[in-house]
N, C-alpha and C positions, 0 to 999 in steps of 0.2 A: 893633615896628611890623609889620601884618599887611600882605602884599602881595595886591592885585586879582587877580595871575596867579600862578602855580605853575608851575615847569618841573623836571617830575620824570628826570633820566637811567635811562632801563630797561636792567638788564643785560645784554648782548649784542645791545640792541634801541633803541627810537628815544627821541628826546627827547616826553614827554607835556608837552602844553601846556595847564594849567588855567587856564581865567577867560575872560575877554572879553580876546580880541587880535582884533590887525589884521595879515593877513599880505600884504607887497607884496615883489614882483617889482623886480628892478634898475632897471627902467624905469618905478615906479612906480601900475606895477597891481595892483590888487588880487585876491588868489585869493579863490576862494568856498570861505565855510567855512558848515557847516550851523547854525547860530545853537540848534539844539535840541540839536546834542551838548554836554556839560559838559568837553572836551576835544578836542586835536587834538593826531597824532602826525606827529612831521616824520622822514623819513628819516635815519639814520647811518652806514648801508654805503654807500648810494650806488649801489644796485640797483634801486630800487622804480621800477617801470615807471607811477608816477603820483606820480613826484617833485612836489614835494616833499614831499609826504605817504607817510608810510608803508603799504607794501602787504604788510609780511611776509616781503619777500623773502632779510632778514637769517637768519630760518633757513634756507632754501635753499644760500645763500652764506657758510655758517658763520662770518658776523662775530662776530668778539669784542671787546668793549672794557664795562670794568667799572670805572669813576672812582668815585674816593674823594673827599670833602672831606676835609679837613685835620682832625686833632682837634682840638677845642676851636673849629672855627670857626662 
């Protein structure tokens, strides 16, 4: 079964988020996403001076984290 979205983990860097999503806030608002990008990067270090969106700042801040799935999953 194909999935609408795609969330790719980037190595040392942010989660890519492919397709039509909706992205809302605790209190149920919604961020603006640019409807012409064919993706969106959410933060993983937890630096990005335009949380929740990725600003790059994982390289600055030498985050590392490189996730595996499982074989065979």
């Amino acid at each position: 079964m194909a999935a609408d979205v795609t969330i790719r983990i980037r190595d040392n860097g942010p989660l890519l988020i492919e397709g039509p999503v909706r992205l809302v806030d605790a209190e149920g608002h919604d961020f603006v996403c640019d409807p012409a990008k064919p993706s969106i990067a959410i933060c993983r270090c937890g630096q990005s001076q335009n949380a929740p969106f990725c600003d790059g700042s994982h390289k600055a801040c030498s985050f590392q984290s490189c996730v595996r799935a499982p074989s065979g999953g």
